[in-house]
N, C-alpha and C positions, 0 to 999 in steps of 0.2 A: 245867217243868224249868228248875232256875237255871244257868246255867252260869259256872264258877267260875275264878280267873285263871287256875289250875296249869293249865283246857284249854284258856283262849285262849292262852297264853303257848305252850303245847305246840303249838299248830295252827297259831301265827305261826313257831315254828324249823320246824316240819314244811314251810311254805310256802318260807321262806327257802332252807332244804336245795333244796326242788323248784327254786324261781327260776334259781339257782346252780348246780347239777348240770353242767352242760355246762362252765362255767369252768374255770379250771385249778384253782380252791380244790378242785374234787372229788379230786384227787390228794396235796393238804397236810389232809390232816384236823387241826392243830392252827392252821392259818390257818382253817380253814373255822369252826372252833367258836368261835374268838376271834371271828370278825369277826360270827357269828351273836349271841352274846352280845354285841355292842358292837351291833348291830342291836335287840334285844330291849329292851336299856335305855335307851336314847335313842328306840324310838316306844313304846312299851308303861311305861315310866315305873318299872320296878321297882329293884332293889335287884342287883347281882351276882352275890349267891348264887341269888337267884330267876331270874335271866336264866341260870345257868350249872346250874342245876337242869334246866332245860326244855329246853336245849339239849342236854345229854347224854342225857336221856330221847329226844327227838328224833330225835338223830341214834342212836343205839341202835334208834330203829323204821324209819328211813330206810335205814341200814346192814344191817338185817337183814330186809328186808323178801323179799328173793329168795329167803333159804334154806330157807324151808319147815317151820321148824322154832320154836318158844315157850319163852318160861318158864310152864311150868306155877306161876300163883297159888296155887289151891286146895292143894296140894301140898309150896310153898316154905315154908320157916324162913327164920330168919336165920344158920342154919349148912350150909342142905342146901338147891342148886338144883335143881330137875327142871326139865328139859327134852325137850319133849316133841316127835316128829316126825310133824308130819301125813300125812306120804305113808309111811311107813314104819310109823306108827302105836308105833315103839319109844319106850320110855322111860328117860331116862339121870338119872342123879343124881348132883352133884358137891357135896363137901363144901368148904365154906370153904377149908380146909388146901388142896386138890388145888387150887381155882382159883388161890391165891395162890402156888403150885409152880408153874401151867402159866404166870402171867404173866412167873416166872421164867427159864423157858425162851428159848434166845436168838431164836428167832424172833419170839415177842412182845414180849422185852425189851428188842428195839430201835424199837419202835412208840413214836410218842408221847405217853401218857397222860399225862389233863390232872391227874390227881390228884397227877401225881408234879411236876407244877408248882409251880402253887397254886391251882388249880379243887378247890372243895371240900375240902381238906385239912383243917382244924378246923372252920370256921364262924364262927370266932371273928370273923376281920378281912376285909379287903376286901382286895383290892391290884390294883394297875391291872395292864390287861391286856400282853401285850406285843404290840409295836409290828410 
């Protein structure tokens, strides 16, 4: 079995997340992702978008490891998420449209996402982190 960067690079933010947890970065989630991606790229050698790829993946199974609950794969589109709850065994399904309604909601909308930065926005370019 070969194993390929997207899981090293994914088992180094997983490890990072773990290291950290106790600090106060566990409370700035846009501190914690930066400093993971600035971690990722300086020992693992890659490129920002691949360090800031890993690290949201990462921290998406770090963050969501307690609730009990999946993205159903077998299941998802690119318009239609299932998620699926293993102790409850229900299954939910949210369309594109409704996710990008609920991130509008002011409870979410004042969260930090990095996308609304410049983590992953086009692809197109790089741009340094912030400080």
């Amino acid at each position: 079995m070969t194993i390929t960067i997207e899981q090293t690079l994914h088992c180094a933010a997983l490890g990072y997340f773990f290291e950290h947890q106790g600090e106060h970065l566990e409370h700035d989630r846009v501190l914690l992702i930066d400093r993971c991606v600035s971690h990722l790229i300086a020992t693992k050698c890659v490129s920002q978008r691949e360090a800031e790829i890993a690290t949201l993946q990462a921290y998406g199974e770090h963050d969501s490891k307690a609730c009990g609950a999946y993205v159903d794969m077998s299941l998802t589109t690119s318009h239609s998420v299932f998620i699926r709850d293993f102790r409850t065994g229900r299954l939910r399904v949210f369309s594109v449209a409704e996710l990008i309604d609920l991130v509008k909601t002011p409870a979410l909308a004042s969260l930090p996402v990095p996308s609304t930065r410049h983590m992953l926005a086009n692809g197109i370019t790089e741009t340094p982190l912030s400080q």
